[in-house]
Backbone of each chain as ProteinMPNN parsed JSONL, in Angstrom:
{"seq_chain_A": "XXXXXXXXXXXXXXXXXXXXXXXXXXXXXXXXXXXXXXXXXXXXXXXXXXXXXXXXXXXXXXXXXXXXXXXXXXXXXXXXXXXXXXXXXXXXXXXXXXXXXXXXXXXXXXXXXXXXXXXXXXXXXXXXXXXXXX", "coords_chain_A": {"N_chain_A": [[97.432, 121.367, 57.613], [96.292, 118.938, 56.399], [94.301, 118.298, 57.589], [92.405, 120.926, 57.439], [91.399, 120.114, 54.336], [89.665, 118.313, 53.306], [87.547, 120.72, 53.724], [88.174, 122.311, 52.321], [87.398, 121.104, 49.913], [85.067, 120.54, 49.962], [84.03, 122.943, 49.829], [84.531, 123.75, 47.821], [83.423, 122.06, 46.011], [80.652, 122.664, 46.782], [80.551, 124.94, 45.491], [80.731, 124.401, 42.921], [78.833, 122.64, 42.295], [79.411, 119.685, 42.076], [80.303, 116.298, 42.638], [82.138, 114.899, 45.413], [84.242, 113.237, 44.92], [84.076, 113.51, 42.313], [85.168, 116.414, 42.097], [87.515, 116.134, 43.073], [89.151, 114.118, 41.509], [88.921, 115.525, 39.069], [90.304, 117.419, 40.439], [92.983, 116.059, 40.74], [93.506, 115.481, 37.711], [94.428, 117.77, 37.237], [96.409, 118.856, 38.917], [98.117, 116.397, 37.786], [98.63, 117.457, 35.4], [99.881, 119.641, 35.471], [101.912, 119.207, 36.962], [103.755, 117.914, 35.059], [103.587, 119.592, 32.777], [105.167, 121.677, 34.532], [107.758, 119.952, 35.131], [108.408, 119.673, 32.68], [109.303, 122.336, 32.194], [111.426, 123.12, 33.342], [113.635, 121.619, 31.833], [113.423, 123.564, 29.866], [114.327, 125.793, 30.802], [116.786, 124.857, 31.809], [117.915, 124.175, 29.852], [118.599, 126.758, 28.478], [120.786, 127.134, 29.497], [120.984, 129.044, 31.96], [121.676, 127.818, 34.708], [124.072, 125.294, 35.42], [125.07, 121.623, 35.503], [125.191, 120.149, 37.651], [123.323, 122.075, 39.244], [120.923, 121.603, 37.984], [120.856, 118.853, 38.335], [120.295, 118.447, 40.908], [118.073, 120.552, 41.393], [116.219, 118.614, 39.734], [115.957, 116.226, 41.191], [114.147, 117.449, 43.406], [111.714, 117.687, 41.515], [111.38, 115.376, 40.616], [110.758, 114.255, 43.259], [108.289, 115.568, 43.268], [107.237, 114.521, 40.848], [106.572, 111.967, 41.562], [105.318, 111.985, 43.885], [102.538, 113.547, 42.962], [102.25, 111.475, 40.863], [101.399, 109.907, 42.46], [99.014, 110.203, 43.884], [97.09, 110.523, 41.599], [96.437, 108.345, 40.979], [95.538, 107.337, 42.716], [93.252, 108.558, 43.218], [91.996, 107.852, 41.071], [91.729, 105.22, 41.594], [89.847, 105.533, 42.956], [86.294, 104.131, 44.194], [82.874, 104.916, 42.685], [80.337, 105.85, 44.94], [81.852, 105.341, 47.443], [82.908, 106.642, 50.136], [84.886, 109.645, 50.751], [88.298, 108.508, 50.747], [90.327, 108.716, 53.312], [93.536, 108.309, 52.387], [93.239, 108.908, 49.781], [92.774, 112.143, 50.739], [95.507, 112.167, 51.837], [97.431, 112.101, 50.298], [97.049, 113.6, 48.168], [97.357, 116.333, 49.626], [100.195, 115.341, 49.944], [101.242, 116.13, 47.588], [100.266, 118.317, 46.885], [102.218, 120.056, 48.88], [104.706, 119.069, 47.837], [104.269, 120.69, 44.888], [104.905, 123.221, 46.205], [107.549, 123.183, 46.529], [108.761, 123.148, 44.477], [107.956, 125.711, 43.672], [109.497, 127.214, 45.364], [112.01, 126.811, 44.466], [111.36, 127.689, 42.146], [110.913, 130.794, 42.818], [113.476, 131.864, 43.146], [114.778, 132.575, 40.822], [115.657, 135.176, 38.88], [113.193, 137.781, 37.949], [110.852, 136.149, 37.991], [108.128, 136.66, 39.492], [106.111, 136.684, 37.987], [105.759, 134.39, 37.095], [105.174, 133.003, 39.463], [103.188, 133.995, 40.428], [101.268, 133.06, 39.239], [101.624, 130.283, 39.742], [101.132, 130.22, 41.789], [98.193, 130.411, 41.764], [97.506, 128.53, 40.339], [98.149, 126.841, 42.604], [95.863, 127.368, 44.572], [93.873, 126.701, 42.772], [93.457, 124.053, 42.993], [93.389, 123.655, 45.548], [95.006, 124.072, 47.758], [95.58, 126.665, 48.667], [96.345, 129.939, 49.288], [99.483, 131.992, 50.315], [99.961, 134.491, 51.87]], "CA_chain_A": [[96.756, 121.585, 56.342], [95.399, 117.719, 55.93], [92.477, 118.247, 58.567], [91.422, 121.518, 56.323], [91.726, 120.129, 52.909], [88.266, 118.106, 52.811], [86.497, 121.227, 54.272], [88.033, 123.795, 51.351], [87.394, 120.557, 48.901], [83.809, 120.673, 50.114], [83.513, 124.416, 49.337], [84.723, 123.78, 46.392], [81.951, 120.86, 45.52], [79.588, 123.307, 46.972], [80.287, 125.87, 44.343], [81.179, 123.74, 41.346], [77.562, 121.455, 41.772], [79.871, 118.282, 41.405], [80.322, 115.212, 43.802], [83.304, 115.493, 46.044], [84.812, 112.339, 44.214], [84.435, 114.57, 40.869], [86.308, 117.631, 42.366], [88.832, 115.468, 43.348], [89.453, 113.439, 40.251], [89.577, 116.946, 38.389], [92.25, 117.861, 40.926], [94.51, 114.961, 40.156], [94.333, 115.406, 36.295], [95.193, 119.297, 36.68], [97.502, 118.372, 39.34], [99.146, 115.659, 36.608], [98.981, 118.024, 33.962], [100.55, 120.432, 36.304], [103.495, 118.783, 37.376], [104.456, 117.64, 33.863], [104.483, 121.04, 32.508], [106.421, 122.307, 35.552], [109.318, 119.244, 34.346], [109.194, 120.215, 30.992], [109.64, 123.845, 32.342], [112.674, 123.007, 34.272], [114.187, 121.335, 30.801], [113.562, 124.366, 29.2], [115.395, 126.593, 31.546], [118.018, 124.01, 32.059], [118.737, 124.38, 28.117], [118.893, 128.219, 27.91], [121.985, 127.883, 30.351], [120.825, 129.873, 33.146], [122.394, 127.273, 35.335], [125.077, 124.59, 35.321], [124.434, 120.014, 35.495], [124.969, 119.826, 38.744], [122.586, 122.526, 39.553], [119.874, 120.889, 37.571], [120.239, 117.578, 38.969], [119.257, 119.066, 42.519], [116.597, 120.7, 40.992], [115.556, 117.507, 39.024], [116.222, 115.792, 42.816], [112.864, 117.888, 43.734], [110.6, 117.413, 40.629], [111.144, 113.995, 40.598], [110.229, 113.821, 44.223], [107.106, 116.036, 42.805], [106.106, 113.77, 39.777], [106.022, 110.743, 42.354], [103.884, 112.273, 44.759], [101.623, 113.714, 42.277], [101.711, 110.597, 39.927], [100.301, 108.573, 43.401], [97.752, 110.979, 43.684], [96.025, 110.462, 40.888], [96.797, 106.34, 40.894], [94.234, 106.961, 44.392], [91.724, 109.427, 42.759], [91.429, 107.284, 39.812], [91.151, 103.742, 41.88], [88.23, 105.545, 43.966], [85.103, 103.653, 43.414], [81.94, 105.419, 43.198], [79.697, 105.958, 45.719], [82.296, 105.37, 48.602], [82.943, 108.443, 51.045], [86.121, 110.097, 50.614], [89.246, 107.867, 51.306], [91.722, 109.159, 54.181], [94.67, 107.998, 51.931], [93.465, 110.312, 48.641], [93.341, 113.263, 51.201], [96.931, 112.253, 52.597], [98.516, 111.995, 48.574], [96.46, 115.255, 47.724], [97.918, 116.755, 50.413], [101.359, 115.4, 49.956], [101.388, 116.711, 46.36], [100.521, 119.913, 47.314], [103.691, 120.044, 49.132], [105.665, 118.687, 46.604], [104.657, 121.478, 44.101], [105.267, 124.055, 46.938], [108.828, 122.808, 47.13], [109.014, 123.556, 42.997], [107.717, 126.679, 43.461], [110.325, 127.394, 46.248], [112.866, 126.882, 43.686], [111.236, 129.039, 40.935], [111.209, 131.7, 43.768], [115.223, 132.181, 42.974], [114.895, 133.146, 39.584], [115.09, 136.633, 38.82], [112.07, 138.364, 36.89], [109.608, 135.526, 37.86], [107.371, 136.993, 39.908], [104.453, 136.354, 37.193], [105.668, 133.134, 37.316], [105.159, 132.855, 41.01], [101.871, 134.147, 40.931], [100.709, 131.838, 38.145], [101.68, 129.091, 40.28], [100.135, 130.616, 43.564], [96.949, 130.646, 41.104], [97.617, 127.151, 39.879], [97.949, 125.786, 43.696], [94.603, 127.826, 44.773], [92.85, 125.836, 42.011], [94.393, 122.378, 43.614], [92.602, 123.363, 46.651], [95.782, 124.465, 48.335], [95.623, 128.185, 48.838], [97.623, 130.885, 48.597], [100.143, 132.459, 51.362], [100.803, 135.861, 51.526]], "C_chain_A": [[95.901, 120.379, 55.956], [94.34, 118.039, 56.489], [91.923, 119.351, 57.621], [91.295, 121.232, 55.166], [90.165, 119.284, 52.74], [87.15, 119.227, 53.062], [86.693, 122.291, 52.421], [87.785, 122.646, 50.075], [85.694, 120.854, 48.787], [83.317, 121.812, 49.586], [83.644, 124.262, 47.959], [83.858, 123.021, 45.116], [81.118, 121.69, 45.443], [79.299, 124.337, 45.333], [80.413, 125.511, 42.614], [79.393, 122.72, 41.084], [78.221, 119.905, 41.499], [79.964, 117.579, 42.669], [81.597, 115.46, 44.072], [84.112, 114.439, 45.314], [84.773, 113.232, 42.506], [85.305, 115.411, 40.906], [87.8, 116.611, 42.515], [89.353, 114.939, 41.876], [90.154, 114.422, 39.369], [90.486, 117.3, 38.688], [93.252, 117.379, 40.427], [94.962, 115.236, 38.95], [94.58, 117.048, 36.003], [96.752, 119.24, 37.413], [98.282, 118.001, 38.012], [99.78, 116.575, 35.465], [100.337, 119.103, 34.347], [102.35, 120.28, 36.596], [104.382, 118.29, 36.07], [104.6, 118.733, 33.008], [105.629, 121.93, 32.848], [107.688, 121.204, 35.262], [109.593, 119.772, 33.263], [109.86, 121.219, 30.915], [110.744, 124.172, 32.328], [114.024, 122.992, 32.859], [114.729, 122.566, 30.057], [114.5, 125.371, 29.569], [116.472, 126.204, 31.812], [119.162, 124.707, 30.667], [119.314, 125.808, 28.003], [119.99, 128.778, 28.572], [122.05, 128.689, 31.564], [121.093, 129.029, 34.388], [123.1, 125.628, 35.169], [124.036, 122.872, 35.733], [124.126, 120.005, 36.91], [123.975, 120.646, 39.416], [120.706, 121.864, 39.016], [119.383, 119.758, 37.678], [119.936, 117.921, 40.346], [118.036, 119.476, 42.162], [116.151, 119.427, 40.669], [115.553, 116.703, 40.031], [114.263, 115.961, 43.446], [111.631, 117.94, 42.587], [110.84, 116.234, 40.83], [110.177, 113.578, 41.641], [108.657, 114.35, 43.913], [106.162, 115.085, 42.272], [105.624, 112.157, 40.307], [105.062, 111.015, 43.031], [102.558, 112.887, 44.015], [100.844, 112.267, 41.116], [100.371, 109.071, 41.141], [99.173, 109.091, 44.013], [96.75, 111.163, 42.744], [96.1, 108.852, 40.587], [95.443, 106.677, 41.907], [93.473, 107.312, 43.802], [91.276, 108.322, 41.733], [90.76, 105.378, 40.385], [90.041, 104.214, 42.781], [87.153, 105.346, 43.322], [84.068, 104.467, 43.65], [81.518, 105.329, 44.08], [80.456, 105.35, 46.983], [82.521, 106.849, 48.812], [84.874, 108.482, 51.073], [87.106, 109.747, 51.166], [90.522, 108.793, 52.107], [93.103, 109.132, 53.613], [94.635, 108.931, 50.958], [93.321, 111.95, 49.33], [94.412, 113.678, 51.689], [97.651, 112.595, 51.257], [98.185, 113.352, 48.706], [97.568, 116.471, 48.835], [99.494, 116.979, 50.101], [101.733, 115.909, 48.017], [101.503, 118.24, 46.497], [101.733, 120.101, 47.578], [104.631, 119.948, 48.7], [105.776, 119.788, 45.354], [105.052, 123.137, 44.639], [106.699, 124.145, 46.556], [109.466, 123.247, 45.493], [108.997, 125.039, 43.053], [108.849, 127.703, 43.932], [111.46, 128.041, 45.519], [112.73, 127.582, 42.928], [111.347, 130.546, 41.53], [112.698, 132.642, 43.333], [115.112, 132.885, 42.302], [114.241, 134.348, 39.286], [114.212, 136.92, 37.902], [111.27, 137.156, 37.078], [108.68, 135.593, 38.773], [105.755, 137.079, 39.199], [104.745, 135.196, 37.093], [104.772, 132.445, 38.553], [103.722, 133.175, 40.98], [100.696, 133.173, 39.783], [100.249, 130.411, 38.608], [100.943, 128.863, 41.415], [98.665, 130.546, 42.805], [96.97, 129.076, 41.073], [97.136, 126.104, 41.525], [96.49, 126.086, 44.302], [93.643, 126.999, 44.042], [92.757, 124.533, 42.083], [93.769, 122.676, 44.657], [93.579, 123.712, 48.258], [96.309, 125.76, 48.957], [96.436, 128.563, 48.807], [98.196, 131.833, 49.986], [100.548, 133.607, 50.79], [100.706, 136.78, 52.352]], "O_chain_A": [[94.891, 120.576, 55.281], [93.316, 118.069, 55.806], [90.988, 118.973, 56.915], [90.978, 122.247, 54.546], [89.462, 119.799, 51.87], [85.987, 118.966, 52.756], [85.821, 122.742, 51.678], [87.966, 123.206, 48.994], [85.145, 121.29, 47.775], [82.278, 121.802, 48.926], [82.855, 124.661, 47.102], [83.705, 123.251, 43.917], [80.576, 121.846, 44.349], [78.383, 124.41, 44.514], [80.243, 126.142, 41.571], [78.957, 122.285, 40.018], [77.628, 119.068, 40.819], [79.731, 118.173, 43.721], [82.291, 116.104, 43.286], [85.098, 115.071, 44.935], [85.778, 113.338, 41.803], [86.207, 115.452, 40.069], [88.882, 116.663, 41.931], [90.064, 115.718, 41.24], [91.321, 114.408, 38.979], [91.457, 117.572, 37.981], [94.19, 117.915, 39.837], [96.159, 115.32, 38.676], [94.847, 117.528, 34.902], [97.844, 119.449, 36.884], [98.893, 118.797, 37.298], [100.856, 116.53, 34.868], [101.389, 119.283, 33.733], [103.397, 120.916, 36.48], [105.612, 118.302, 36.119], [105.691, 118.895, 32.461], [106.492, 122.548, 32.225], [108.767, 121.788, 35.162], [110.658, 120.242, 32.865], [110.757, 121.415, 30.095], [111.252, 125.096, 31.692], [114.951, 123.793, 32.733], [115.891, 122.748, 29.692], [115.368, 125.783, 28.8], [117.329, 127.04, 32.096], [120.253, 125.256, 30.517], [120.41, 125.998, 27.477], [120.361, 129.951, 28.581], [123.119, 128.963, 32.109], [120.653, 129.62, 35.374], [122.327, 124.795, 34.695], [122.858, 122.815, 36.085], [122.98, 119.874, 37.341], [123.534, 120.032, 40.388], [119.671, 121.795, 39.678], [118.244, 119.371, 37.417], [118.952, 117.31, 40.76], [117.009, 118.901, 42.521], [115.488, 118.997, 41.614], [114.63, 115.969, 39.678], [113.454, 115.086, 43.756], [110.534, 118.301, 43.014], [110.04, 115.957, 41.723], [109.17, 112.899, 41.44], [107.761, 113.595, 44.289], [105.033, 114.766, 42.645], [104.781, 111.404, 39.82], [103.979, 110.441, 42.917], [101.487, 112.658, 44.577], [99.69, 112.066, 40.737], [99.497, 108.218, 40.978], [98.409, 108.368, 44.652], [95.722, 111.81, 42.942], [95.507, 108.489, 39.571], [94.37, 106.127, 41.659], [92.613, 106.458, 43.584], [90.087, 108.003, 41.7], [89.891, 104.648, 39.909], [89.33, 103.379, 43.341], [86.812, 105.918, 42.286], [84.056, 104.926, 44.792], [82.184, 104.503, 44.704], [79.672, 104.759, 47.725], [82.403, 107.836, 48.085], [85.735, 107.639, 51.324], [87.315, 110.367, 52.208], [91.43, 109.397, 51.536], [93.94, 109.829, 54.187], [95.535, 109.768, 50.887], [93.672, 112.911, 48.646], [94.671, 114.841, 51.999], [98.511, 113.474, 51.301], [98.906, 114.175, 49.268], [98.403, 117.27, 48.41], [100.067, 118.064, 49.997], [102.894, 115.807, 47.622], [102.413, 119.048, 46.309], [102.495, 120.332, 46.639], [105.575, 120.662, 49.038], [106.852, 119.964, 44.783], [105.385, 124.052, 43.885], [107.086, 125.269, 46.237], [110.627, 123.648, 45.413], [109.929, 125.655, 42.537], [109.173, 128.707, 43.297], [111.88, 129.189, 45.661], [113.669, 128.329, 42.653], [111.815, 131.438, 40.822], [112.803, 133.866, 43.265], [115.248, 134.051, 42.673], [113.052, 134.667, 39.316], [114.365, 136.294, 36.853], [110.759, 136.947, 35.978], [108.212, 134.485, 39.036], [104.672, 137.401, 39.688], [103.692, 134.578, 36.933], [103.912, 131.568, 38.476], [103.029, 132.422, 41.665], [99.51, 132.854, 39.87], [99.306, 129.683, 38.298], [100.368, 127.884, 41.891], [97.802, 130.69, 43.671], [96.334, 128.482, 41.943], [96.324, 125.19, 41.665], [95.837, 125.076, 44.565], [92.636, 126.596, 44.626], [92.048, 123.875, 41.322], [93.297, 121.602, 45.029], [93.154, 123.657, 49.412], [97.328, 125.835, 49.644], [97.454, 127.991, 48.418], [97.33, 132.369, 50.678], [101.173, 133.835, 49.755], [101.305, 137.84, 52.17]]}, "seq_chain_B": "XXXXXXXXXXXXXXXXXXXXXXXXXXXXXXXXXXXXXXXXXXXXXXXXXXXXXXXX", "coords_chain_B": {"N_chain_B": [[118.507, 139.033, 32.164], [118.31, 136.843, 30.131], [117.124, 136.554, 26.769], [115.982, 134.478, 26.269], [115.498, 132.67, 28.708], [113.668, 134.502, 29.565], [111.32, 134.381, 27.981], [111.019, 131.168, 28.019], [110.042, 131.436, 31.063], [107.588, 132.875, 30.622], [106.702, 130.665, 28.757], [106.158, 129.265, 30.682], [104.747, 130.283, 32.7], [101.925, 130.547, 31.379], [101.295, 128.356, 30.251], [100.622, 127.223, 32.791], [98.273, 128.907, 33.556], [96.681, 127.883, 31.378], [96.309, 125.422, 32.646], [94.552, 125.943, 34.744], [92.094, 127.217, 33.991], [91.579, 124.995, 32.257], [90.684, 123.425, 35.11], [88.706, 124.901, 35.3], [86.876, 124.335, 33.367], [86.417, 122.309, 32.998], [85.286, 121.648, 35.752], [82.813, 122.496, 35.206], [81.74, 120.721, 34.009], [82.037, 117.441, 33.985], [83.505, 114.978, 36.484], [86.809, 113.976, 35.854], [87.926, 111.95, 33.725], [87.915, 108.001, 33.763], [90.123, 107.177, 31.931], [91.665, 109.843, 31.107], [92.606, 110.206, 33.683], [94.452, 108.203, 33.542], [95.997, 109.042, 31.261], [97.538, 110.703, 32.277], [98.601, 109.855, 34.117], [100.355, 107.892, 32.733], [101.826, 109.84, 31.55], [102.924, 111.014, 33.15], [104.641, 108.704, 34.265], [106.71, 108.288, 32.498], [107.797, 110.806, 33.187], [108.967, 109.893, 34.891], [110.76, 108.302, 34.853], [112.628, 109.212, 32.793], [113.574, 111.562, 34.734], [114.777, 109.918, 36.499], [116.885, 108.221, 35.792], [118.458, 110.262, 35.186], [119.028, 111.343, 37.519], [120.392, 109.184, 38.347]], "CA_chain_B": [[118.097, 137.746, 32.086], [118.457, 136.713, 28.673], [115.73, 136.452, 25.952], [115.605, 132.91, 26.095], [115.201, 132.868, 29.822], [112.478, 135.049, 29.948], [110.554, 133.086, 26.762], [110.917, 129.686, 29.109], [109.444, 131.495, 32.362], [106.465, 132.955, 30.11], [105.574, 129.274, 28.223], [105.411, 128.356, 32.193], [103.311, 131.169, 32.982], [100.98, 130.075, 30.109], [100.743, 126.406, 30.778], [99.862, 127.095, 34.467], [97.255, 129.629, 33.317], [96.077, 127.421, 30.978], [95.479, 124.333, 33.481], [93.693, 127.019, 35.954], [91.002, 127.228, 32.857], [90.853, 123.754, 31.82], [89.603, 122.958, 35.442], [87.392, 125.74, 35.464], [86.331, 124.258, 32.111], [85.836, 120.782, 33.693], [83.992, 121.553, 36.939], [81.314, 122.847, 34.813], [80.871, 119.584, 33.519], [81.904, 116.119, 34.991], [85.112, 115.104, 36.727], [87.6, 113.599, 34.971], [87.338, 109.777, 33.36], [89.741, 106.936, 34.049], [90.77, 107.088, 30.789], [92.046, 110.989, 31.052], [93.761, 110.222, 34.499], [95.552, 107.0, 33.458], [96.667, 109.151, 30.147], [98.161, 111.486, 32.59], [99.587, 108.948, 34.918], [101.235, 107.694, 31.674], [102.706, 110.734, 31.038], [104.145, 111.186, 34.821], [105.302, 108.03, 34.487], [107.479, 108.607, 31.78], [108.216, 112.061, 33.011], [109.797, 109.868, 36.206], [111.456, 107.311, 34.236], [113.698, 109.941, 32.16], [114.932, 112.315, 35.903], [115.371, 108.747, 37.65], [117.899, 108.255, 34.553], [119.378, 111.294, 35.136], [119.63, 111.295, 39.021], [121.474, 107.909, 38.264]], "C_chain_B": [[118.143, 137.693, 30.439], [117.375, 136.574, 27.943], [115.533, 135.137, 26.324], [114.679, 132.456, 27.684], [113.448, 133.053, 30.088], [111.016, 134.286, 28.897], [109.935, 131.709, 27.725], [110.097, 130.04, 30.06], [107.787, 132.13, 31.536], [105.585, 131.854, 29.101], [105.154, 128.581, 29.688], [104.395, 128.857, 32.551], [102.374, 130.875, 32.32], [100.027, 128.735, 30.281], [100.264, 126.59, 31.701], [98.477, 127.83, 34.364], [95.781, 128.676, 32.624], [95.345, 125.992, 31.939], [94.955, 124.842, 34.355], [92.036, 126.837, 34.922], [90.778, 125.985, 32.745], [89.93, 123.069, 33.564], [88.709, 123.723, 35.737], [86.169, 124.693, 34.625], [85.784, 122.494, 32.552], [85.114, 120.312, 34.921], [82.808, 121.98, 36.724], [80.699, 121.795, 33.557], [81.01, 118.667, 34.326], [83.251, 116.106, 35.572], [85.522, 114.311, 35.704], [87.261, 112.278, 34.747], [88.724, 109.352, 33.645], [90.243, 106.999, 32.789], [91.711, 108.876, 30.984], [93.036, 110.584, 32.188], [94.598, 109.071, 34.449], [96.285, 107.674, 32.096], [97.938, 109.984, 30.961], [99.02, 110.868, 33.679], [100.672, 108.6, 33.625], [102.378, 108.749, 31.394], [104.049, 110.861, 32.007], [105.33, 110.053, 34.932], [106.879, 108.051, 33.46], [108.653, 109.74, 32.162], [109.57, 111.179, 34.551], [110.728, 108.658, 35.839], [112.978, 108.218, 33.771], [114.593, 110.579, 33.423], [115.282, 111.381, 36.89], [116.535, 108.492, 37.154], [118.911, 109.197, 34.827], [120.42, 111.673, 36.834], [121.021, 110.092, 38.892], [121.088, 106.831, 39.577]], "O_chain_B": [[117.97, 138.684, 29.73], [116.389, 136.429, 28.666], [114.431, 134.974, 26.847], [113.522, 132.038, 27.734], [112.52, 132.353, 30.495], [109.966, 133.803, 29.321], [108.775, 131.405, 28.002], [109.212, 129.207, 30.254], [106.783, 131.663, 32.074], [104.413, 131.949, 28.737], [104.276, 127.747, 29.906], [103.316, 128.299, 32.745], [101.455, 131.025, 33.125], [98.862, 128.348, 30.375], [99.136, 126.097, 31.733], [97.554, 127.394, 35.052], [94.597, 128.644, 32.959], [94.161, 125.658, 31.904], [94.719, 123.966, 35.187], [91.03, 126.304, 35.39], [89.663, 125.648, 33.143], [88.88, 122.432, 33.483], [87.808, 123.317, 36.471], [85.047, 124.374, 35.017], [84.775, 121.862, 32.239], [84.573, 119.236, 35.177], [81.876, 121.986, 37.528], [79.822, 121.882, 32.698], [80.369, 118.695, 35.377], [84.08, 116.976, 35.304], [84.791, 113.961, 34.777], [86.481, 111.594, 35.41], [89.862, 109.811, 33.736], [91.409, 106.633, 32.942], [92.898, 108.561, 30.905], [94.229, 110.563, 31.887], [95.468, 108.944, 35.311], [97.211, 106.981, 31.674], [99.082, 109.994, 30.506], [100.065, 111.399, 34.057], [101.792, 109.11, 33.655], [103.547, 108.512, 31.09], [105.275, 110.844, 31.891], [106.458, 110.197, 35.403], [107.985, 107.799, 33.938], [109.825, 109.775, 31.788], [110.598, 111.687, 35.001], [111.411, 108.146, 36.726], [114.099, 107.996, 34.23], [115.812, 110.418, 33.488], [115.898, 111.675, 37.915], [117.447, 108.486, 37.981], [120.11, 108.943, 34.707], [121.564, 111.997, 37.153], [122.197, 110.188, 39.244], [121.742, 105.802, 39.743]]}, "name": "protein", "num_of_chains": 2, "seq": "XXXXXXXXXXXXXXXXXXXXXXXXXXXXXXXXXXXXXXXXXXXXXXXXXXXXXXXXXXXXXXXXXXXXXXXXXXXXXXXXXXXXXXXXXXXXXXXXXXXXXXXXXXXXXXXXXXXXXXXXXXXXXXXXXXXXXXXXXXXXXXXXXXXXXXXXXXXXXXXXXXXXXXXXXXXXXXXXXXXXXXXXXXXXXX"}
């Protein structure tokens, strides 16, 4: 998936009119926004009882690992200086974020009746540049 | 599934919807500023401060 991710970022420049350092940037702070909704989410479902501590610190095990790899994904996008060409390291984070909110999604997977969840999120990662499996 | 339940999985559905729009709403202008992605690093950081706490 790393070797295609500057080609579908490119398409994505193409059709947006923005510099590939713009698309990106945008990614990170939907990314960010992204992954801190999906914690809060977790909270929320934690509270309403639909499963036990120890179940929620495993989960909270895999957001964490999320809000790191997403929070060093936008640490890169944001230290990229203009007019350099697209750093190998912010397509490795980008990348490894993706993955990271895969691995959330995985988990929301379980939970019965969220299948509009699931496709919310499959929408959400499509707009990250990550596409959608099906 | 209980009311509450289902409430929680539709403010997720919402939020995710809604950050699908905002970068619609932002690739039809500029990318983001350092000021927007260091507010949102801020936030992460926080958000990884509190389940580092909790992991122990």
């Amino acid at each position: 998936m790393k070797r295609a991710l500057p080609f579908v970022l490119i398409v994505l420049l193409v059709g947006c009119g923005m510099t590939v350092r713009d698309t990106i940037r945008t990614t990170a702070l939907v990314a960010g926004t992204t992954a801190h909704d999906l914690n809060n989410a977790e909270y929320d479902l934690y509270a309403t009882g639909v499963y036990d501590a120890a179940k929620h610190k495993q989960v909270g095990a895999t957001i964490l690992t999320a809000l790191k790899d997403v929070e060093a994904f936008v640490a890169l996008a944001q230290a990229w200086p203009e007019h350099v060409a697209f750093p190998a390291t912010v397509a490795d984070a980008l990348a490894k974020a993706l993955t990271s909110l895969d691995a959330i999604a995985n988990i929301v997977k379980g939970v019965p009746g969220s299948e509009k969840l699931m496709a919310n999120i499959a929408k959400a990662k499509a707009m990250l540049g990550g596409g959608e499996k099906k | 599934m209980s009311e509450q339940l289902i409430i929680a999985l539709l403010t997720l559905a919402t939020s995710l919807a809604k950050n699908a729009e905002q970068l619609i709403g932002l690739a039809k202008q500029h990318g983001a500023t350092d000021e927007q992605l260091q507010a949102v690093r801020d936030v992460l950081k926080q958000d990884i401060i509190r389940r580092e706490t909790e992991q122990g």
